[in-house]
C-alpha atoms as one frame of an Amber mdcrd trajectory, in Angstrom:
protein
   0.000   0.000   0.000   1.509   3.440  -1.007   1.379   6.275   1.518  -0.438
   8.744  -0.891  -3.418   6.511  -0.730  -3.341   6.219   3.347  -3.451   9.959
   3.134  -6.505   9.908   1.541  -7.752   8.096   4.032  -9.432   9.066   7.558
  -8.577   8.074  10.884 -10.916   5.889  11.569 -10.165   3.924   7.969  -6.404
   4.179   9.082  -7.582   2.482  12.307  -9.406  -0.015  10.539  -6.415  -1.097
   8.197  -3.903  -0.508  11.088  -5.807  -3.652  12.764  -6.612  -5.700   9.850
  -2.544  -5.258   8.845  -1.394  -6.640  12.755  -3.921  -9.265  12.290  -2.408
 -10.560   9.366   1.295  -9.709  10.872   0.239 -12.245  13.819  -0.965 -14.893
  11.290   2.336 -14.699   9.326   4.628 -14.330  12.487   2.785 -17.900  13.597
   3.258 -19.820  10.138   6.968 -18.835  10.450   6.863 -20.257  13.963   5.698
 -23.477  13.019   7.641 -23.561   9.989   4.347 -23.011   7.496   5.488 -19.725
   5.924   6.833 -20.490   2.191   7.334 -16.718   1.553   9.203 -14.640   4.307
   8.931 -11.521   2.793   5.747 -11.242   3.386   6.624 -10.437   6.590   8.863
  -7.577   5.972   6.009  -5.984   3.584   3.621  -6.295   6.438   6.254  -5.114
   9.246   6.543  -1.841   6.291   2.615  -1.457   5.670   2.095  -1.353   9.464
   5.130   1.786   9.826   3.511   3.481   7.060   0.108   3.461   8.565   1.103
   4.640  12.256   3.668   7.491  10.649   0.784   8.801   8.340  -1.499   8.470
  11.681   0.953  10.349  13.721   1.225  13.194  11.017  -2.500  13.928  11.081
């Protein structure tokens, strides 16, 4: 997700992706743990989606 579209966005709808975005992040953090998780860099996208939201959260 690119930041110009989270700008667009309220802060309620940033709030609503912000938890949908650590729900997923604690889904792929337990396939790694069990050794499920075919594609790591999913993580890393996630870990990145998650900054974005909270820094364009903090700047409104």
């Amino acid at each position: 997700m690119k930041a110009s579209e989270l700008r667009d966005m309220t802060i309620p709808e940033l709030q609503k992706e912000l938890l949908v975005l650590l729900r997923a992040h604690f889904g792929l953090r337990m396939q790694h743990a069990t050794q499920q998780l075919g594609n790591t860099n999913q993580l890393r996208n996630i870990r990145r989606d998650i900054a974005r939201v909270r820094t364009v959260m903090g700047q409104k």
